[in-house]
py3Dmol code that shows the C-alpha trace and the ligand (Angstrom):
import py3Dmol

protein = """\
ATOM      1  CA  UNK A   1      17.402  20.119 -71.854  1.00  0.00           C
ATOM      2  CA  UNK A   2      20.813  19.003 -72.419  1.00  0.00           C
ATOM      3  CA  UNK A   3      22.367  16.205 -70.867  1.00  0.00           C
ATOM      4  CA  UNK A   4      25.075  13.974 -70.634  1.00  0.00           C
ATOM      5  CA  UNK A   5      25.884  10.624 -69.629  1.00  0.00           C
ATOM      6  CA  UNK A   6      29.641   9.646 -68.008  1.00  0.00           C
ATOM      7  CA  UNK A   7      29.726   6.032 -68.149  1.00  0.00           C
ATOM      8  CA  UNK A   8      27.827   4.635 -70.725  1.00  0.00           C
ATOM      9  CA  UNK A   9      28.241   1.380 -69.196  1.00  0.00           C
ATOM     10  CA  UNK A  10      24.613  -0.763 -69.122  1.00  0.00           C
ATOM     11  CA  UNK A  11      22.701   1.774 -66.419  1.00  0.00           C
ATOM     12  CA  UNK A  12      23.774   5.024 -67.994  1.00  0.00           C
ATOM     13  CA  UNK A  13      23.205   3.928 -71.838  1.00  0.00           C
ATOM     14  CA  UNK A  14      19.791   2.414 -70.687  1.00  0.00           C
ATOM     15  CA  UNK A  15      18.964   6.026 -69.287  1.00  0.00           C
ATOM     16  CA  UNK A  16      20.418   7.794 -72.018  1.00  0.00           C
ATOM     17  CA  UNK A  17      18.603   6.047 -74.600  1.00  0.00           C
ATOM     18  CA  UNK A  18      15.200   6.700 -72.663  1.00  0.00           C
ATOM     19  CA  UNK A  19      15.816  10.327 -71.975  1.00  0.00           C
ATOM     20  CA  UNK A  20      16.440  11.427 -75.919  1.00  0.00           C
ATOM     21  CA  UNK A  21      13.252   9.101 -76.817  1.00  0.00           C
ATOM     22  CA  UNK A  22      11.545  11.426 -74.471  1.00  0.00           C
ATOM     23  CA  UNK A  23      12.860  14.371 -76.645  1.00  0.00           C
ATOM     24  CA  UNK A  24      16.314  15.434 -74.603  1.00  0.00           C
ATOM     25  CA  UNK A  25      19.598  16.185 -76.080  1.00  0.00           C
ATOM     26  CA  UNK A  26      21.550  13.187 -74.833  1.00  0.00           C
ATOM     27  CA  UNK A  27      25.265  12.725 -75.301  1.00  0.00           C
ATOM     28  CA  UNK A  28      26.801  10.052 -73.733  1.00  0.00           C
ATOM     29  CA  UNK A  29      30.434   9.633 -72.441  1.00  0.00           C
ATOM     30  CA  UNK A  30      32.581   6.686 -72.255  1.00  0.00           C
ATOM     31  CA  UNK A  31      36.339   5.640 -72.657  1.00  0.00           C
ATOM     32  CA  UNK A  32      35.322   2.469 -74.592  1.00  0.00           C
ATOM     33  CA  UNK A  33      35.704   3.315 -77.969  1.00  0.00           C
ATOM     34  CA  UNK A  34      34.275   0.288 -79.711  1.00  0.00           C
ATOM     35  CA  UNK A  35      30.799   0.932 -77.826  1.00  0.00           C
ATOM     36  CA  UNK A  36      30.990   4.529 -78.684  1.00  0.00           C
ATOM     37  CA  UNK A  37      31.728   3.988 -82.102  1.00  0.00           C
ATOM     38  CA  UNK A  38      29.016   1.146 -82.624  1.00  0.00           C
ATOM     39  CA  UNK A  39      26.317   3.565 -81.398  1.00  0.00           C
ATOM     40  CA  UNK A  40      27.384   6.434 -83.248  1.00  0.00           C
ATOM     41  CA  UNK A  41      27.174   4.337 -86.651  1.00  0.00           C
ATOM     42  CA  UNK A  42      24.439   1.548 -85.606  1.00  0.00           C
ATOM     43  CA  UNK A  43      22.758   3.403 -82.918  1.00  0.00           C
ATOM     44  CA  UNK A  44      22.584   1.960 -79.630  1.00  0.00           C
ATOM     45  CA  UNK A  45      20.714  -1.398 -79.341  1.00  0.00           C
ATOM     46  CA  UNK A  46      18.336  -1.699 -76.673  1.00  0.00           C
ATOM     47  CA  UNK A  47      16.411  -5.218 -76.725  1.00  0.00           C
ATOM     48  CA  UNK A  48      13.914  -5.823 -73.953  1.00  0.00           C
ATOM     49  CA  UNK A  49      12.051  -8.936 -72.807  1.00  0.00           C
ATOM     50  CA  UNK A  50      10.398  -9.322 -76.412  1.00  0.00           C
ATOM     51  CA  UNK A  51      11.441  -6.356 -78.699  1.00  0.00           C
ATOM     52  CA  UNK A  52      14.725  -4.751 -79.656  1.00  0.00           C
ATOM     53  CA  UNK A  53      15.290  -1.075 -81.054  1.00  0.00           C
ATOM     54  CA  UNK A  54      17.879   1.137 -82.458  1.00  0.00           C
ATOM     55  CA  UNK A  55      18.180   4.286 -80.290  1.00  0.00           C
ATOM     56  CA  UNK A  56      20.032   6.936 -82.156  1.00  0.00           C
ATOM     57  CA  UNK A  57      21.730   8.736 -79.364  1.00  0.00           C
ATOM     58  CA  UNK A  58      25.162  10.623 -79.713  1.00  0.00           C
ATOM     59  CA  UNK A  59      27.754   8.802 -78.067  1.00  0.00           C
ATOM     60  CA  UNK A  60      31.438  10.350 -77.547  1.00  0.00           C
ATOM     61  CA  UNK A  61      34.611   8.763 -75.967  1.00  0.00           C
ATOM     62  CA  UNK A  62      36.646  12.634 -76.156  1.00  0.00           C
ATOM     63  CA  UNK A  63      35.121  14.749 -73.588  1.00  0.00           C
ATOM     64  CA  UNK A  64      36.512  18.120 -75.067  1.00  0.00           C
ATOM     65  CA  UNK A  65      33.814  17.830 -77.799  1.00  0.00           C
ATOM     66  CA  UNK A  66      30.952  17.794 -75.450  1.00  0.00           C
ATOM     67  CA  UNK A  67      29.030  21.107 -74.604  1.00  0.00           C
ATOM     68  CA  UNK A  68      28.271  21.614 -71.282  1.00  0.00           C
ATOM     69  CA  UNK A  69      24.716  20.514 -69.752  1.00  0.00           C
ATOM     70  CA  UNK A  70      22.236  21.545 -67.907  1.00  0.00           C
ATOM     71  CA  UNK A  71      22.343  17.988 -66.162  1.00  0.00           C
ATOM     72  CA  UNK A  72      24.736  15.371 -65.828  1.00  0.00           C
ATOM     73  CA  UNK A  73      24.387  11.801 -64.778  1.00  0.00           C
ATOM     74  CA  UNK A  74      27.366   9.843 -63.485  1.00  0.00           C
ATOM     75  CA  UNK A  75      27.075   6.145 -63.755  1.00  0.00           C
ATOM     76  CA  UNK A  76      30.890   5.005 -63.696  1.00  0.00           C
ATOM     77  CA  UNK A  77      31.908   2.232 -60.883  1.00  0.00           C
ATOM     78  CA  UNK A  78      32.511   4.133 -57.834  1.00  0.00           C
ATOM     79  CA  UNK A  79      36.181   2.928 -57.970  1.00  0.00           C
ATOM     80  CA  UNK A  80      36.447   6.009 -60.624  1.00  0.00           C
ATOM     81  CA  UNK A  81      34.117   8.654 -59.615  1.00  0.00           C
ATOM     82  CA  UNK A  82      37.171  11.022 -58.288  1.00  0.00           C
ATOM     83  CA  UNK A  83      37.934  11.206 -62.258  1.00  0.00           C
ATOM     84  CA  UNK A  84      34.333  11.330 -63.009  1.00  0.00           C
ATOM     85  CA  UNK A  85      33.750  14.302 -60.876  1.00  0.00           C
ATOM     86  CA  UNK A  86      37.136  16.477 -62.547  1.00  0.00           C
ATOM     87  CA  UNK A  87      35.037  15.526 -66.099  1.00  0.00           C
ATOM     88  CA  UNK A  88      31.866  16.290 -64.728  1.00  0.00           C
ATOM     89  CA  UNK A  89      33.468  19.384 -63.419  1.00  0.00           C
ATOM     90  CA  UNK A  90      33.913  20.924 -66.723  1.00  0.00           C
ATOM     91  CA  UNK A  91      30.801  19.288 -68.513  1.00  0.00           C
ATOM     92  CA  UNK A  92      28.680  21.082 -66.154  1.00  0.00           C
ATOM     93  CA  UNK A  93      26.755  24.524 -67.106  1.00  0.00           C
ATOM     94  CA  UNK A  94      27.341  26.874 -64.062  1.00  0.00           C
ATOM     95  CA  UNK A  95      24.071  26.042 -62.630  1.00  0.00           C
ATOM     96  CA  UNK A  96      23.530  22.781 -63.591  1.00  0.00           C
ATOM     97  CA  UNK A  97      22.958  19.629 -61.928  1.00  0.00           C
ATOM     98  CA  UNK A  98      24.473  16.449 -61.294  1.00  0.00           C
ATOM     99  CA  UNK A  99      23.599  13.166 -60.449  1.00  0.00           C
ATOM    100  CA  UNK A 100      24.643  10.130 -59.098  1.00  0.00           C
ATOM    101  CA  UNK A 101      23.164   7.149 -59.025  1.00  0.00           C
ATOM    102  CA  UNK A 102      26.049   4.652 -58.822  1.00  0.00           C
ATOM    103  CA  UNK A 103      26.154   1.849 -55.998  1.00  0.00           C
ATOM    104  CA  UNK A 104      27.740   2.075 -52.581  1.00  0.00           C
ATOM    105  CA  UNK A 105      28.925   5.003 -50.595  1.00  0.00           C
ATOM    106  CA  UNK A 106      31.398   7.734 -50.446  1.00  0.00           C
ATOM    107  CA  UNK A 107      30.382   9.031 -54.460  1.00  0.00           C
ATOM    108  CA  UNK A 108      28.477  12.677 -53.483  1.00  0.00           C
ATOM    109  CA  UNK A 109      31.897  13.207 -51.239  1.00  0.00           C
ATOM    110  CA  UNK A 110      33.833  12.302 -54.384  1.00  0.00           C
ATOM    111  CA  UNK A 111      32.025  14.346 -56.851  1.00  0.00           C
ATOM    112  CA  UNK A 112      31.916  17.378 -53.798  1.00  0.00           C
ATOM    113  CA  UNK A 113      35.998  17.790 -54.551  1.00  0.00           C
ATOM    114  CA  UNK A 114      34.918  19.183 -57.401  1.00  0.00           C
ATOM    115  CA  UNK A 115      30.885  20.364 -57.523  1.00  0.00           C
ATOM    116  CA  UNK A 116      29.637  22.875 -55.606  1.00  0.00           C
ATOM    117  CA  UNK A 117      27.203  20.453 -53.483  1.00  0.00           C
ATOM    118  CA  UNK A 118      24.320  22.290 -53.796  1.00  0.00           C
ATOM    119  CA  UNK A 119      24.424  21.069 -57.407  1.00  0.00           C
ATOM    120  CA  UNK A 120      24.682  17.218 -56.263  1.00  0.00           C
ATOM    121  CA  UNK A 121      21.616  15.294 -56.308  1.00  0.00           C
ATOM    122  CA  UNK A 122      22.102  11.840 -54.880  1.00  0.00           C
ATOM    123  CA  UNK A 123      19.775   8.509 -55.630  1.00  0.00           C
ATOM    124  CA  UNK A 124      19.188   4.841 -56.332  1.00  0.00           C
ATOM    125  CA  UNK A 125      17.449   2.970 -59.028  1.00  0.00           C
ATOM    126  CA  UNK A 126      15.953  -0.658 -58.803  1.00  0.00           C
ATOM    127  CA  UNK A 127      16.283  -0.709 -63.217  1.00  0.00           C
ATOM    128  CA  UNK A 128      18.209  -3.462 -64.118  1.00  0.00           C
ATOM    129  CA  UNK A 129      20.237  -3.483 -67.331  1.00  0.00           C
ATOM    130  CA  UNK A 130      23.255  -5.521 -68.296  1.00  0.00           C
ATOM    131  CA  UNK A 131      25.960  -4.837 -71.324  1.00  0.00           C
ATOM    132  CA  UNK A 132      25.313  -7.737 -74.135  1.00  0.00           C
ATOM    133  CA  UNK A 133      28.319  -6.165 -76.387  1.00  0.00           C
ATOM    134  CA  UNK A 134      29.780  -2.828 -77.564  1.00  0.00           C
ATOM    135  CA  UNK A 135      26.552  -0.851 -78.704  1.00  0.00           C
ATOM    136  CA  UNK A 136      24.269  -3.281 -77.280  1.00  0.00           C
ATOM    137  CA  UNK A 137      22.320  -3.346 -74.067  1.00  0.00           C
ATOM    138  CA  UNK A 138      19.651  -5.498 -72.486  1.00  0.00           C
ATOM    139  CA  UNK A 139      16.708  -3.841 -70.313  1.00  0.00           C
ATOM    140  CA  UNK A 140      16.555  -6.468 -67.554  1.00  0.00           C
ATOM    141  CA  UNK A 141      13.616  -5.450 -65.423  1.00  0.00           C
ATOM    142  CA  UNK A 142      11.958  -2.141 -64.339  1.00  0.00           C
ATOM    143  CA  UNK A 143      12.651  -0.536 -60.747  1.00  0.00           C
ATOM    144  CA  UNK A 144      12.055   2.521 -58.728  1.00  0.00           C
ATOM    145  CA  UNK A 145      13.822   5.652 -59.206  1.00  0.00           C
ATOM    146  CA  UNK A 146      14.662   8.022 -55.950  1.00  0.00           C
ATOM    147  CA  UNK A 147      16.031  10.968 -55.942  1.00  0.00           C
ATOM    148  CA  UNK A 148      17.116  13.613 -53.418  1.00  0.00           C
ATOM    149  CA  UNK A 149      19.726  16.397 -52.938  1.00  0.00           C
ATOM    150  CA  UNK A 150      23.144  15.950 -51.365  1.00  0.00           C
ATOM    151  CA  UNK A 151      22.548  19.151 -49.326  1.00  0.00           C
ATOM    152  CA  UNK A 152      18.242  19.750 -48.231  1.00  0.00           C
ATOM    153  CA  UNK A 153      17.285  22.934 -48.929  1.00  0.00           C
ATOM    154  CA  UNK A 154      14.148  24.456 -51.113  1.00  0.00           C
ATOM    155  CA  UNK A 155      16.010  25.391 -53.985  1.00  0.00           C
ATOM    156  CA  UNK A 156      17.738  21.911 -53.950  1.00  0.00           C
ATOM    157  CA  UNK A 157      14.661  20.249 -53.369  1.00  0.00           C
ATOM    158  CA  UNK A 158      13.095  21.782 -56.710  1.00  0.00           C
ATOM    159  CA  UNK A 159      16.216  20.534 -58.728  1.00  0.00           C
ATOM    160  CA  UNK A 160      15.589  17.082 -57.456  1.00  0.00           C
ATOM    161  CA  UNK A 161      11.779  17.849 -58.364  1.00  0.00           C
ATOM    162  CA  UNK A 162      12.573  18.333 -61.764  1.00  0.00           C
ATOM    163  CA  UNK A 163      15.034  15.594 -62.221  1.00  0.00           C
ATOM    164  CA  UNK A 164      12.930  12.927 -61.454  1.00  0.00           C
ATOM    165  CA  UNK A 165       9.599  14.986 -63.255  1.00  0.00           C
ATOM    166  CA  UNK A 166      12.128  14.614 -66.431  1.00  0.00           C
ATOM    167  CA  UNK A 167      12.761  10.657 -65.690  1.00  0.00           C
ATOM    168  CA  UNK A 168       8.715  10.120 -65.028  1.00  0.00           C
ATOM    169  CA  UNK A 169       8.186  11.510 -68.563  1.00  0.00           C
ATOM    170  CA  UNK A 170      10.947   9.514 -70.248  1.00  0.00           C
ATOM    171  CA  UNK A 171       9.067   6.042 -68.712  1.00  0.00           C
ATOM    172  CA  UNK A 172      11.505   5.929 -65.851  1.00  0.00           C
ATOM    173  CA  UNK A 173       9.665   5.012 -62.435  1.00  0.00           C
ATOM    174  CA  UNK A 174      11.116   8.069 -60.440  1.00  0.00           C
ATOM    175  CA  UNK A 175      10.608  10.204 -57.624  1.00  0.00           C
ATOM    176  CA  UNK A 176      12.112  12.932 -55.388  1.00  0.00           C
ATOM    177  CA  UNK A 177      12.417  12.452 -51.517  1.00  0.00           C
ATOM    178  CA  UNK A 178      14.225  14.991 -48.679  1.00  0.00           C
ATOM    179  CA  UNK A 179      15.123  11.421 -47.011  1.00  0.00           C
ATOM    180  CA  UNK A 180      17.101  10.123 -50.088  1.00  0.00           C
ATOM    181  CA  UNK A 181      19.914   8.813 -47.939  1.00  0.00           C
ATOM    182  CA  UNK A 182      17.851   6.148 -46.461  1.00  0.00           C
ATOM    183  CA  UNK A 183      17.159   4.911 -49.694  1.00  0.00           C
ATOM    184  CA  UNK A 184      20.896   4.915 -50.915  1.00  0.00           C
ATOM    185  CA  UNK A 185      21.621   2.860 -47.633  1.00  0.00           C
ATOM    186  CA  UNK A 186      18.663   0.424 -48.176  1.00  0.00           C
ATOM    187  CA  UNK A 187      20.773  -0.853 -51.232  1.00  0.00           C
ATOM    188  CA  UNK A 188      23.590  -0.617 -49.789  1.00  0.00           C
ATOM    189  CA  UNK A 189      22.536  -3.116 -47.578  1.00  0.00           C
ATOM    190  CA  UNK A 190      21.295  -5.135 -50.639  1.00  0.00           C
ATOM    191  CA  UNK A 191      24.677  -4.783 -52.462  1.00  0.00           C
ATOM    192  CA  UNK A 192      26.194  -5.938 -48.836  1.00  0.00           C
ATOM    193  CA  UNK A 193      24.150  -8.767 -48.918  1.00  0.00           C
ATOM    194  CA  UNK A 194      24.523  -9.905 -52.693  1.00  0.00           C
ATOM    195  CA  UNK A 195      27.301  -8.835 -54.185  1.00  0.00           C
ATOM    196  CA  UNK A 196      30.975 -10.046 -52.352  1.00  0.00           C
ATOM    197  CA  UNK A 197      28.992 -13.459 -51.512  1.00  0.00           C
ATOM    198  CA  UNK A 198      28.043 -14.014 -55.417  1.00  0.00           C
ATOM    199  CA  UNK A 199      31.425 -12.732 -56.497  1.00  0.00           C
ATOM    200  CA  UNK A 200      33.622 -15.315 -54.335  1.00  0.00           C
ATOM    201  CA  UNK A 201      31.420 -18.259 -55.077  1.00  0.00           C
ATOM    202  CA  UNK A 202      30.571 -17.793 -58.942  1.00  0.00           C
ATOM    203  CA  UNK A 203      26.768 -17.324 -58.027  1.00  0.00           C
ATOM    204  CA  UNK A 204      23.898 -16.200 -59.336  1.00  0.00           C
ATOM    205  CA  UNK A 205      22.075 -13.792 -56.776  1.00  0.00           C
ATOM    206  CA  UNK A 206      19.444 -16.223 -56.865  1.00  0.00           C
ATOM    207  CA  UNK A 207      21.700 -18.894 -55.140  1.00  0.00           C
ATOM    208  CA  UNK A 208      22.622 -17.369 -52.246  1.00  0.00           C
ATOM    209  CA  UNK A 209      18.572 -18.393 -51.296  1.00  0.00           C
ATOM    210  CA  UNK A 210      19.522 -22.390 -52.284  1.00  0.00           C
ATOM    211  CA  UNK A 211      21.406 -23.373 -48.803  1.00  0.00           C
ATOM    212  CA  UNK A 212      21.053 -22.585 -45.399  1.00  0.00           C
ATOM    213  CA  UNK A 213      24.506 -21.368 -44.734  1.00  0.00           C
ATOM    214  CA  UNK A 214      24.981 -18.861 -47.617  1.00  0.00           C
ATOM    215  CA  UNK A 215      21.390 -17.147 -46.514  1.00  0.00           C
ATOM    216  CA  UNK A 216      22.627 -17.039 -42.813  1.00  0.00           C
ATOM    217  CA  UNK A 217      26.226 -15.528 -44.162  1.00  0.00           C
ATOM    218  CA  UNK A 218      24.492 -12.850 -46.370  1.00  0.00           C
ATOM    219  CA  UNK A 219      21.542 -12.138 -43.468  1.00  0.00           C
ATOM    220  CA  UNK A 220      24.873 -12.224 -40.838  1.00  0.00           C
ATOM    221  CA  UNK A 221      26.303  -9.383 -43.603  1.00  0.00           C
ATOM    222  CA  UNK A 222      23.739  -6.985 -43.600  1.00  0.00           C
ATOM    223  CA  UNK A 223      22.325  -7.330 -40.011  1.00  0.00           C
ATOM    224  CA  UNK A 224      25.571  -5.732 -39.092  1.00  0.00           C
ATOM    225  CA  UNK A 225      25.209  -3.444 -41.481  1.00  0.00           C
ATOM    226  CA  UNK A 226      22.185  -2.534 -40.074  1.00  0.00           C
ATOM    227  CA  UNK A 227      23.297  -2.105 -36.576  1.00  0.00           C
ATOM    228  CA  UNK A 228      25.917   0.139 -37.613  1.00  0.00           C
ATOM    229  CA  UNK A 229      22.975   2.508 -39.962  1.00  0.00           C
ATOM    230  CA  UNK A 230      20.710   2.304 -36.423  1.00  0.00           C
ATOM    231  CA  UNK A 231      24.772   3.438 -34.504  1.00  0.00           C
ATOM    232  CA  UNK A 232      24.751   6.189 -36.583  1.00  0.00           C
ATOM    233  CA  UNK A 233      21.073   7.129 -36.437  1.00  0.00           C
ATOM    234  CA  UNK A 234      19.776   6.323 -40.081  1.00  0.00           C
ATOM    235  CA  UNK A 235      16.418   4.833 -40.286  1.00  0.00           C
ATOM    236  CA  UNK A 236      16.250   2.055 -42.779  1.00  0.00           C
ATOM    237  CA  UNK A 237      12.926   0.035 -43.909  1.00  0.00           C
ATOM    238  CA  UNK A 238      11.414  -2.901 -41.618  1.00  0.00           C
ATOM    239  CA  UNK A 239      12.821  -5.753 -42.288  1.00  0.00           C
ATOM    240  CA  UNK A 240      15.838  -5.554 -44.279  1.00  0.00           C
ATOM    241  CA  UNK A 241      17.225  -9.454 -44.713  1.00  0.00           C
ATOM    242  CA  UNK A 242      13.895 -10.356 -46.184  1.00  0.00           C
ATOM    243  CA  UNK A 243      13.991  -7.421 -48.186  1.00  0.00           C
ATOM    244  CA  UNK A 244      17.964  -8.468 -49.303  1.00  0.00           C
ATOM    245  CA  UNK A 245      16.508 -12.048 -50.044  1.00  0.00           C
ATOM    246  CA  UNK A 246      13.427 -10.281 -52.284  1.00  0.00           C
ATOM    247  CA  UNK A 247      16.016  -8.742 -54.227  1.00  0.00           C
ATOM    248  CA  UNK A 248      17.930 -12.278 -54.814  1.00  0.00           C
ATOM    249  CA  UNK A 249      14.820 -13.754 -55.620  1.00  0.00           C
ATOM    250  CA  UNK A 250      13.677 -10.685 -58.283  1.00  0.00           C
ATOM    251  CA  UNK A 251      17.169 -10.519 -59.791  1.00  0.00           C
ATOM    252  CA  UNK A 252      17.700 -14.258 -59.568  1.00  0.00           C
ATOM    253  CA  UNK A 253      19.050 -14.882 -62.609  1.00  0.00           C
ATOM    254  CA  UNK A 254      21.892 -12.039 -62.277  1.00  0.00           C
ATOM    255  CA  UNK A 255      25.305 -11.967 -61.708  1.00  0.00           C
ATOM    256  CA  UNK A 256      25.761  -9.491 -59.034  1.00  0.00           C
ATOM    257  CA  UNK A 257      28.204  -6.339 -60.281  1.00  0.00           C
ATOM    258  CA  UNK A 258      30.641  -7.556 -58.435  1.00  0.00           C
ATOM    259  CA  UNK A 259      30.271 -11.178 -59.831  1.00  0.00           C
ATOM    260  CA  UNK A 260      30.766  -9.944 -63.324  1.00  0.00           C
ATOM    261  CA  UNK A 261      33.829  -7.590 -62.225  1.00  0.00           C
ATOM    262  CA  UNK A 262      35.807 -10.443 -60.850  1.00  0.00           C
ATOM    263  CA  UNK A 263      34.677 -12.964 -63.575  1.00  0.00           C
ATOM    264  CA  UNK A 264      36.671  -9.950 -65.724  1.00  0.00           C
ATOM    265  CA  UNK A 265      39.429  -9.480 -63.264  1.00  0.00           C
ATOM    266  CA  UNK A 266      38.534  -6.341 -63.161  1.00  0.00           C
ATOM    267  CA  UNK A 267      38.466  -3.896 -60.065  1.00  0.00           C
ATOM    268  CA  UNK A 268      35.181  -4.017 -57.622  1.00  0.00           C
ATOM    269  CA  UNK A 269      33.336  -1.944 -55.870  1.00  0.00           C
ATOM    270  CA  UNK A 270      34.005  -3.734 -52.413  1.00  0.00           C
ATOM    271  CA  UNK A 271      35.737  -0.039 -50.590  1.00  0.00           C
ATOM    272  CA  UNK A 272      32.190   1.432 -51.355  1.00  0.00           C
ATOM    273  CA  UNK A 273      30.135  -1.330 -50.024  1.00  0.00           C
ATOM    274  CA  UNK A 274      31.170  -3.867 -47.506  1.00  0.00           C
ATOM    275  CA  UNK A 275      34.710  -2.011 -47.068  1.00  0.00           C
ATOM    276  CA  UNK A 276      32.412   1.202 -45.974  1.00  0.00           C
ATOM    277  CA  UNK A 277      30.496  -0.570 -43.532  1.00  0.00           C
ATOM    278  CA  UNK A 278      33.584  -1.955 -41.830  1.00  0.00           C
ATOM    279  CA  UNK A 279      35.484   1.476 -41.630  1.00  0.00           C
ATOM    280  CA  UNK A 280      32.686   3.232 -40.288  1.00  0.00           C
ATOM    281  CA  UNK A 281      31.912   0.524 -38.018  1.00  0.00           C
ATOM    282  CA  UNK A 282      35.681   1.188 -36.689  1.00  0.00           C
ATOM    283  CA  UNK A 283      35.306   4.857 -36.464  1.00  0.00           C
ATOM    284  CA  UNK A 284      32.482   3.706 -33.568  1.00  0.00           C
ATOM    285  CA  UNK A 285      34.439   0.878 -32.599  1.00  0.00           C
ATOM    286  CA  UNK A 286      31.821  -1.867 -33.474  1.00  0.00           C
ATOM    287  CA  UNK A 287      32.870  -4.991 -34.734  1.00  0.00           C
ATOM    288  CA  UNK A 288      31.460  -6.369 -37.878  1.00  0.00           C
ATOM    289  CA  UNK A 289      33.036  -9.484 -38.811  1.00  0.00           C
ATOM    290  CA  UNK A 290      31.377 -11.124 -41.285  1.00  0.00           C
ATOM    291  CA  UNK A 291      31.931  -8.510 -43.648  1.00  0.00           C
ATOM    292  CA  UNK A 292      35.620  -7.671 -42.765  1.00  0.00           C
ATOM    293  CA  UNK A 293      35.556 -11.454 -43.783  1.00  0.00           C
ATOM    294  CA  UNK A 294      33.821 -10.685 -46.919  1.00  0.00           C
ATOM    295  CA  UNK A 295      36.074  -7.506 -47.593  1.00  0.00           C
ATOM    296  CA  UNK A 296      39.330  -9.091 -46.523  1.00  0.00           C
ATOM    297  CA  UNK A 297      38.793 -12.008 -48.938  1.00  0.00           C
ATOM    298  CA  UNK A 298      37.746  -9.677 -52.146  1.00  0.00           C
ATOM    299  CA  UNK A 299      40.518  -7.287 -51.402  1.00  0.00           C
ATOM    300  CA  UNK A 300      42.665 -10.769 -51.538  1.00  0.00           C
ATOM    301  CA  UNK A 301      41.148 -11.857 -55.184  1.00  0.00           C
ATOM    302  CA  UNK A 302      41.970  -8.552 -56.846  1.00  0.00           C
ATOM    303  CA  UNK A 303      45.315  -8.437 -55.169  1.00  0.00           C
ATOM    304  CA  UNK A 304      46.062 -11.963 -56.921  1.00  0.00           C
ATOM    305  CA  UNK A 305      44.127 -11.197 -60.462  1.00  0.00           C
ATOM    306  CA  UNK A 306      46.410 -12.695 -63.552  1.00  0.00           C
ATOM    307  CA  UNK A 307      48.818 -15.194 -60.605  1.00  0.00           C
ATOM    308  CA  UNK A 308      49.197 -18.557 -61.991  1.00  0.00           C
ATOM    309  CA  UNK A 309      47.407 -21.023 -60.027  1.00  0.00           C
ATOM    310  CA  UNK A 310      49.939 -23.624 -60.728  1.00  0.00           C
TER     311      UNK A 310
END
"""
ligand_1 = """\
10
KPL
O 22.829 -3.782 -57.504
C 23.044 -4.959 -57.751
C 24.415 -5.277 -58.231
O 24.648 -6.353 -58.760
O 25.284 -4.398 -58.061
C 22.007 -6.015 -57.505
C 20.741 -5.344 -57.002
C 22.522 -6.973 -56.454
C 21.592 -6.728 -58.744
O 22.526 -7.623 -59.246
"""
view = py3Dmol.view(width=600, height=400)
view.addModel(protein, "pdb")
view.setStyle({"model": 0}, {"cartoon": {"style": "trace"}})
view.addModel(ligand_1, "xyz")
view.setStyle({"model": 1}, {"stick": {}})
view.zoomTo()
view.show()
C-alpha cells in the first residue's frame, strides 16, 4: 500500500517510520527541508527508551514529486490543515483514504473543503513522540490508536477496518470504532486541561498535579468542557478530571504541544481546543469562563510574540 505522511513533524515521522518497517511504501511530506534532507541521506533516527535505529524512509519537502496514495495521514498543527487538505487533495488516489489524527477540533471540516467525506477517517492516538532535531525523533511512550469514519456507513466502516488492521501490524496499538467522536472529544478534554495551563506557566504537564490551585483551574477547564459535550449530547468516559490528571501524571515529564509552541513563539493550537469549547458554548449560550480565561490570555501571548519586554 502506498502512503504518505503530511507533516513529518514527531507523530507523523514516528508513524511513518513504523508503517515502511511493516513493509509499506512510505513517503513523507514536510516543508522543513533540513529534516527532509537528513532522512533522505542519514535515514530517519528513531531512538526509544534504550535503543536507537536508522529508518530508511523517503522523505520529500516538494509535493509535486509524490505519487498519489492509497492512504494519507495528516499530522500538521491544526492551525494549517486548510493547506493540508488542498495537498492532500491532490496526493490522494481517487478512492483513497485519509486520515487525521491531529489534536483539537474543526480538522475533518477542514479537510471536507476539499475530500469527499466519505474518504475522511477521523481518530486519536495516546503515542507520544517528540522532535530531538532535524532527522531525529524520540518514541516517548506507547498509546492507543482509534479510529473511525467522518461519515458512518458500511463501506466507511471497512476503510476504518483496514486502517487500523494496517497500524496493528506495523506495532501500532489501534482500533476502529463507529463512536470515534467520543474518543476525539475525550482528548480534547485532555488537551483542555493540559495544554493552555502548561503553556502560560512554563510547566511540565506533570506540574499542574503539584498545587491545589492549578489542579482546581485545569479540573474548572474541562468540567465545562464537559457540560458543554453532555449540552450537545456527546457521551464522554466516567470521570474525566481524573482521567485529565492520569494523563499529567503518564506524560509528566512533557511539555504540553502548546508549551513547546509558545516556548518557540510559534502559533498554537488554542482556536481548536479551548477556543472551540468557548464558541460552541456561545452558539448554546453557556458560559464557560475559565477557559475564555485560558483562550483570551493565549490569544494575548501570540498577539505579543517578538515585543520587547523593556
Ligand atoms: O496531547 C498532548 C499535547 O501536548 O498536545 C498531551 C496529551 C497533553 C501530551 O503532552
Amino acid at each position: 500500500m502506498r502512503i504518505t505522511i503530511i507533516g513529518a513533524g514527531a507523530m507523523g515521522s514516528l508513524f511513518g517510520a513504523l508503517l515502511h518497517e511493516s513493509g509499506a511504501d512510505v513517503v513523507l511530506f514536510d516543508l522543513w527541508q533540513e529534516h527532509v534532507r537528513r532522512i533522505n541521506q542519514e535515514g530517519l533516527a528513531l531512538c526509544g527508551p534504550r535503543v536507537e535505529r536508522s529508518v530508511r524512509v523517503t522523505a520529500s519537502a516538494d509535493p509535486e514529486q509524490i505519487r498519489p496514495a492509497d492512504l494519507v495521514l495528516v499530522f500538521v498543527k491544526s492551525t494549517n490543515t486548510s493547506q493540508a487538505a488542498k495537498t492532500a487533495a491532490a496526493l490522494l488516489t481517487p478512492g483513497g483514504l485519509l486520515l487525521t489524527l491531529q489534536n483539537g477540533m474543526g480538522n475533518a471540516e477542514a479537510l471536507a473543503a476539499e475530500i469527499d467525506p466519505e474518504q475522511i477517517l477521523v481518530g486519536t492516538t495516546a503515542h507520544g513522540a517528540h522532535v530531538l532535531g532535524p532527522g531525529r525523533i524520540r518514541q516517548a511512550g506507547q498509546g492507543e490508536t482509534v479510529v473511525g469514519p467522518w461519515l458512518v456507513n458500511e463501506k466507511t466502516m471497512a476503510g476504518a477496518e483496514e486502517v487500523s488492521a494496517l497500524f496493528s501490524r506495523a506495532g501500532i496499538t489501534a482500533r476502529s470504532s463507529e463512536r470515534v467522536l467520543e474518543n476525539i472529544w475525550d482528548k480534547l478534554l485532555v488537551n483542555v486541561g493540559i495544554n493552555a495551563l502548561t503553556a502560560l506557566t512554563g510547566t511540565r504537564n506533570g506540574q499542574i498535579l503539584d498545587l491545589e490551585v492549578s489542579r482546581r483551574l485545569s479540573a474548572a477547564a474541562v468540567q465545562e468542557a464537559a457540560r458543554l459535550a453532555d449540552c450537545l449530547g456527546v457521551r464522554l468516559r466516567e470521570n474525566p478530571v481524573e482521567h485529565v490528571f492520569a494523563v499529567a501524571e503518564a506524560t509528566a515529564a512533557n511539555r504540553s504541544s502548546m508549551g513547546q509552541d509558545v516556548d518557540r513563539q510559534r502559533k498554537t493550537e488554542i482556536e481548536a481546543i479551548n477556543g472551540y469549547v468557548v464558541r460552541e458554548a456561545d452558539k448554546i449560550g453557556l458560559f464557560v469562563p475559565v477557559n475564555l480565561t485560558l483562550t483570551g490570555l493565549i490569544q494575548t501571548l501570540e498577539a505579543h510574540y517578538g515585543d520587547s519586554k523593556g
